[in-house]
C-alpha positions in Angstrom: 7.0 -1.3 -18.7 7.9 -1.1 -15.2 6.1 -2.1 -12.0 5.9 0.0 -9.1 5.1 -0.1 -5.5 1.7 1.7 -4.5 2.7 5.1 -2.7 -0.1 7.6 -1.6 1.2 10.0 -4.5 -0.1 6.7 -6.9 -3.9 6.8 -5.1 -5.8 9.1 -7.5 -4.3 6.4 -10.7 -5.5 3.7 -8.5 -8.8 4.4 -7.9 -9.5 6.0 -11.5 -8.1 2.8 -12.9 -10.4 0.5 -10.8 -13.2 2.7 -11.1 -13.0 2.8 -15.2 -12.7 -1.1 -15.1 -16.0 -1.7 -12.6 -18.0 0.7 -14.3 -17.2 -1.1 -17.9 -17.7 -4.6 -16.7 -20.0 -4.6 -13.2 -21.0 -2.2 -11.1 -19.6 -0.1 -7.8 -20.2 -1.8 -5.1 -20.1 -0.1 -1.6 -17.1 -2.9 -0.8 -15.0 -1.0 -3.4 -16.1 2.4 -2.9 -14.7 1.6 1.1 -11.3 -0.4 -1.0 -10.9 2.8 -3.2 -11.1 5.2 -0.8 -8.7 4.2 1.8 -6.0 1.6 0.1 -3.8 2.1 2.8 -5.9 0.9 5.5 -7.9 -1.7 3.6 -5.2 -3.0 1.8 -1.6 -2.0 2.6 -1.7 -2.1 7.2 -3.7 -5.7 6.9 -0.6 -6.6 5.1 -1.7 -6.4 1.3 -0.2 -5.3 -1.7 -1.1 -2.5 -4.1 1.6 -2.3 -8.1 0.8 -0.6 -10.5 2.1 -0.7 -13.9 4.0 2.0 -15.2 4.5 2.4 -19.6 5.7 5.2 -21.2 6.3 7.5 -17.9 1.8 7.4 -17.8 -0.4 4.6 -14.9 -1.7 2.4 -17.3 -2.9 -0.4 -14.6 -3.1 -2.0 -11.2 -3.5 -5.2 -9.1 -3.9 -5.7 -5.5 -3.5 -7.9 -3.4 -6.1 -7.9 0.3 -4.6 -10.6 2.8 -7.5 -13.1 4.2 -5.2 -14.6 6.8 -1.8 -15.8 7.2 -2.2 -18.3 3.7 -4.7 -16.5 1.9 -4.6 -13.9 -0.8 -7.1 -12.3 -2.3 -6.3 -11.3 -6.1 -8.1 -7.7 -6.4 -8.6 -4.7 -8.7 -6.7 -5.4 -11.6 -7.3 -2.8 -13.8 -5.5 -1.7 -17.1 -6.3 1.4 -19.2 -8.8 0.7 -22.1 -5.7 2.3 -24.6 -3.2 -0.3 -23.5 -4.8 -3.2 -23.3 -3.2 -5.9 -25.6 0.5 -5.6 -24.8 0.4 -7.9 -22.0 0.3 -5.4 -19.4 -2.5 -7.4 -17.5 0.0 -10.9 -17.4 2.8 -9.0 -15.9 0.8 -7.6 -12.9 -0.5 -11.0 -12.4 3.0 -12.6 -12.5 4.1 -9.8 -10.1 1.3 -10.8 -7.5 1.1 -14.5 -7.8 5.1 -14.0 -7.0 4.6 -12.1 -4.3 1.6 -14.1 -2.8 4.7 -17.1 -2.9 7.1 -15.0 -1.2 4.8 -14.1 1.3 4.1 -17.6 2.3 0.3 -17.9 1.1 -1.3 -20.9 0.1 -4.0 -20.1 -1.2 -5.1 -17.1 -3.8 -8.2 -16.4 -5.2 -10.2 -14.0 -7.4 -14.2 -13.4 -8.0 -14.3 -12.2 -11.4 -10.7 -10.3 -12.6 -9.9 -13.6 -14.2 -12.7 -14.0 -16.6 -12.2 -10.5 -18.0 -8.7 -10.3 -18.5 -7.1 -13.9 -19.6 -6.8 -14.6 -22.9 -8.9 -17.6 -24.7 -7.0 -20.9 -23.6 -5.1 -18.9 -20.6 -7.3 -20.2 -17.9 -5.4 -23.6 -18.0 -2.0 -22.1 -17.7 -3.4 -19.9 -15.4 -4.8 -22.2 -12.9 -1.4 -24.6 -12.8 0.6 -21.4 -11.9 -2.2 -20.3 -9.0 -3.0 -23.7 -7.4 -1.3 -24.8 -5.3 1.6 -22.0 -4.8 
């Protein structure tokens, strides 16, 4: 499994991949239809980050990460493929952002609901030592 930078070639396996994970779980909201459709200037010129997670030379799944201010990260669209789910896919994008949130100086990270979806039972814990503070 590899994780790659977002590039504009990657946009159509971004969206599909968020869009396959809101539909299952919530709903679209016009907030993501506005994210999906331009991750470039919502995300990536406000200083964000887009990976996505490459298996098997196929996009399996995504993370993002939409800068609040100069400390604050918020943890977005983390998506992975319904057929690859359970090979820890999910963990490595999260490692990949919560690194790069350090790197970047941040403070703070949050997320609204990615985290209840995609931890494992009795990840939470782990999860919120590694997240707060960073």
């Amino acid at each position: 499994m590899e994780i790659l930078n977002y590039e504009d070639k990657y946009h159509k396996n971004f969206k599909d991949l968020s869009y396959e994970w809101l539909e299952k779980y919530v709903s679209v909201e016009p907030e993501d239809e506005k994210i999906l459709n331009n991750p470039r200037e919502i995300i990536l010129d406000r200083g964000g980050y887009i990976y996505l997670a490459k298996y098997k030379d196929e996009i399996v799944g995504t993370i993002s990460l939409i800068k609040i201010d100069t400390t604050s990260f918020e943890l977005a669209k983390l998506a992975v493929t319904e057929n690859y789910k359970s090979l820890g896919i999910g963990s490595h994008l999260m490692e990949k952002v919560i690194t790069t949130a350090k790197k970047s100086g941040a403070k703070k990270l949050f997320s609204i609901l990615i985290i209840i979806y995609w931890l494992p039972l009795g990840s939470m814990k782990n999860l919120a030592l590694k997240m707060s503070p960073l």
